[in-house]
N, C-alpha and C positions, 0 to 999 in steps of 0.2 A: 213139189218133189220133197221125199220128206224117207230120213234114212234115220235108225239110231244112232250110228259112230258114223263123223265124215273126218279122214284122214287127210290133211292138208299135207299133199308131199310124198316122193314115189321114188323116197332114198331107201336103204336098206333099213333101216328104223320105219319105214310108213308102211313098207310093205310086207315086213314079219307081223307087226301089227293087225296089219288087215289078214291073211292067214290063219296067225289064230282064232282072232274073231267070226271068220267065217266057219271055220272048220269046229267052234263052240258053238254057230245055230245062229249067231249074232249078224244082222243086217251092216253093213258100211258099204263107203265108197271111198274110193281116192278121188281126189283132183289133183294133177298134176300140169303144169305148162310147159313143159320142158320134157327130153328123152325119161322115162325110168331108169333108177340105179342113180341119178345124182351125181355124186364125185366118183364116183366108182366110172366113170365112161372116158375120165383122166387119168388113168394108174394104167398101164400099159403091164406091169408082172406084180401078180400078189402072191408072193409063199409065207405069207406067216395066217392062212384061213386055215383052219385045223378040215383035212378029212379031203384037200386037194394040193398035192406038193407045189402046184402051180399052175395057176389061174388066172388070166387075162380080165382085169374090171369088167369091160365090155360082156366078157361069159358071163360074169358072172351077175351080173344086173340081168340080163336076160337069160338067165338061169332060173332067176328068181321071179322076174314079168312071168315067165313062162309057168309058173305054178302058181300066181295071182290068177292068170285066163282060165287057165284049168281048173280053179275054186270059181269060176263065173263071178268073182268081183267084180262090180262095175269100178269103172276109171273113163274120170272124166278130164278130158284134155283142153282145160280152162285156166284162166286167170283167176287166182283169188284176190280179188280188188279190198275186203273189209268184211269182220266178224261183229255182229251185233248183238247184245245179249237182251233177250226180254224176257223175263220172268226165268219160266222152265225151260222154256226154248233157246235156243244157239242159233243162229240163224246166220248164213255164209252167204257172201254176194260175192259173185263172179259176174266177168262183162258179159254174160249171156243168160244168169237169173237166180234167181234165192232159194234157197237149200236150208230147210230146216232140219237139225237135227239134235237128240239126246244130249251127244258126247261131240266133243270138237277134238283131234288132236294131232298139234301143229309139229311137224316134222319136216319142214323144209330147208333145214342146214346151214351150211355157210360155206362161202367163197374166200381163197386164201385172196391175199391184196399182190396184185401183181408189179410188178416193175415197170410195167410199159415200155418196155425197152425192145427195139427194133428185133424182130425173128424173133421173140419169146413166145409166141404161141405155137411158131412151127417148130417147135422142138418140146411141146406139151406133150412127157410119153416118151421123147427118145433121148432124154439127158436133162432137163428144165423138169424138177419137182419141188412140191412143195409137203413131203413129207418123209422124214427119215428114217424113220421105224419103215415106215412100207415101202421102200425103193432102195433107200442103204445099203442092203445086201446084195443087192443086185451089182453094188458096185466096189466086191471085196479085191482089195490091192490095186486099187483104182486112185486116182490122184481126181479129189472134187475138192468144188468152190462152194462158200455155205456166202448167203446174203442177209445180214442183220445185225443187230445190235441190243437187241433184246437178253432176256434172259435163256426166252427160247430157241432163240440162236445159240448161246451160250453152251447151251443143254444137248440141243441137236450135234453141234459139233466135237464135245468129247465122244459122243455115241460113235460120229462118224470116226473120229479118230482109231477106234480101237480096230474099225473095220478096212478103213480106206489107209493107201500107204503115204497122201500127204491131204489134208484140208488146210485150203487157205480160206480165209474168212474177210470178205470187202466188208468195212464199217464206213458209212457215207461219212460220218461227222470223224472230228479226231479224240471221241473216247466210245467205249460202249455204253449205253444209259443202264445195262439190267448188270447188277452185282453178283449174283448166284455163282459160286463155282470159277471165279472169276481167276484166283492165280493156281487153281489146277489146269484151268483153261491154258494161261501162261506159258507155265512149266511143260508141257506136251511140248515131245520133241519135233513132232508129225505136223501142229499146227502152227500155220503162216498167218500173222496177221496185217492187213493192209488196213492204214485209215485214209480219211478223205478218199475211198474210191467208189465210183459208182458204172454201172456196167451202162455201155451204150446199144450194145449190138453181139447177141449169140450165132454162133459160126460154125459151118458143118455141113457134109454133105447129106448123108440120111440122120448120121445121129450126131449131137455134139460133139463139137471139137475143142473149139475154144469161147472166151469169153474178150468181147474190144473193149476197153475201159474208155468213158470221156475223156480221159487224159490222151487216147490214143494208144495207151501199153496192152499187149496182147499176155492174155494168162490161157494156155492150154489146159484140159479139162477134160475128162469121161463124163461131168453130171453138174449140175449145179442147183443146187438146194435154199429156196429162197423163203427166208420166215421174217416176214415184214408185217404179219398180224392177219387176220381176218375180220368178214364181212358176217356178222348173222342175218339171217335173209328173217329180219321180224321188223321192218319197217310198214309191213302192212298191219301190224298190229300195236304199234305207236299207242294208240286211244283205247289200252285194255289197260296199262301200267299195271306189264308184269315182267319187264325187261327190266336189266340191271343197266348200270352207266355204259357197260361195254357193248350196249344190245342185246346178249342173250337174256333169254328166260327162266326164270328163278320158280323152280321145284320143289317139292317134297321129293323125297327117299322113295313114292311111287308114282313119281312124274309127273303130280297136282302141280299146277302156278293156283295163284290164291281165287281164282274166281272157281265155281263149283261146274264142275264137266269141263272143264277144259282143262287139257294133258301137251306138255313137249314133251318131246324124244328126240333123241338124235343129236347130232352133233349146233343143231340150235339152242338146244339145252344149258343152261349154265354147270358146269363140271370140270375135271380133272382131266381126264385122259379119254381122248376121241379117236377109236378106232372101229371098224367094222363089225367085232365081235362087242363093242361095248353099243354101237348104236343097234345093231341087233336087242343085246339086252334089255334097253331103253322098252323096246316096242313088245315084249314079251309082259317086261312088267303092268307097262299102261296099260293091255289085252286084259292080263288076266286080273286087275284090281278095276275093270267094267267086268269084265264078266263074273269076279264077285258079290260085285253090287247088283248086278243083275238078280244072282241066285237068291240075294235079299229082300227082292222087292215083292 
């Protein structure tokens, strides 16, 4: 089996990619192991997508699957086990067979780190996020709990401040380790901060209600916002070193890693700011700088 572009990945970044390319003449395929759409099947209301006041993840992943079918993409519903590089070839092993192709380009994202804490997943969507640009608003004059100690915690929680009418912030240890913004953070009249607290157990009948603390003390709550870091999903490409110390993958400005034909996007990508319109972006650039070189050859 032998394709020019194989898209590792069937988030919003793998699958603009493959769109354009098809709809430029250009051969690919996705493989994906998992639903299409990615994190998008976590986000229960998105209004910050330009061109839909409001938009359910779920639509909108299969919004998008649904005009992949319609360009007759192939998508294959595999494991990617290891990429092998030989010569001109790229060559992809999945647990069912090896796929040579032109271009490789790894769009498989990352997973926030979760708390593991009792009923957090059954509240994935109706008050337990883990991102505040896209659910924050959701929660205007709302009283939420931010989880973290980071900078991005930091950062997250004056955002939420201006919107929600109190954020309180659990920090497990008794300081915050990230500096940023640290006595505006303070100074906010709206934020609460608790140290040494760590949540045991989220409570609620359909949507959050409150948060149990280990200590036993109960904190009431509309949402709670948890930024303990993530997961980039590039452990199957370990043996290519083009991942930085955090895991992600280090790019060029058009979403080359240093080996030749092989492109990320997407929120796998080493970068700034990861959002739906930026991981879209991602996969428009990779498109059309193959299908530049295409028109070179």
């Amino acid at each position: 089996m032998e394709y020019n572009v194989i898209i590792i990945g069937a988030g919003v970044a793998g699958m603009t990619t493959a769109i354009y390319l098809k709809r430029a003449g250009i051969s690919c395929c996705i493989i994906e192991e998992k639903a299409p759409g990615g994190q998008l099947n976590y986000i229960s209301t998105i209004e910050n997508y330009p061109g839909n006041n409001k938009i359910s993840g779920t639509d909108l992943a299969y919004n998008i699957y649904n005009q992949v079918n319609e360009l007759d993409i192939p998508f294959l519903f595999e494991q990617v086990k290891e990429i092998k590089k030989e010569k001109e070839k790229n060559i992809i092993i999945t647990e069912k067979r090896e796929i040579n192709a032109k271009y490789i380009i790894i769009a498989t994202g990352r997973s926030p780190k979760k708390l593991n804490a009792l009923k957090e997943e059954n509240f994935l969507g109706k008050g337990v996020s883990y991102c505040a640009i896209c659910d924050g608003p959701l929660y205007k004059d709302k009283e939420v709990i931010v989880v973290g100690a980071g900078n991005s915690a930091i950062k997250e929680s004056l955002f939420l401040s201006n919107i929600c009418s109190k954020v309180t912030i659990l920090v497990r240890k008794d300081e915050f380790r990230g500096r940023d913004n640290i006595e505006e953070l303070r100074n906010k009249k709206n934020i609460i901060i608790k140290y040494n607290s760590e949540i045991k157990k989220f409570a609620g009948k359909e949507n959050l209600e409150k948060v149990i603390l280990k200590s036993n003390e109960e904190i009431t709550c509309n949402a709670c916002f948890i930024f303990i870091g993530y997961d980039p999903a590039t452990e199957k490409f370990l043996n290519l070193n083009i991942t930085n110390q955090e895991g992600y993958i280090k790019t060029d400005e058009y979403c080359r890693t240093n080996i030749k034909n092989i492109f990320a996007i997407g929120d796998v990508r080493e970068k700034e700011v990861n959002q739906i319109i930026t991981a879209m972006n991602d996969g428009v650039v990779a498109a059309t700088t193959i299908m530049n070189n295409q028109i070179l050859l």
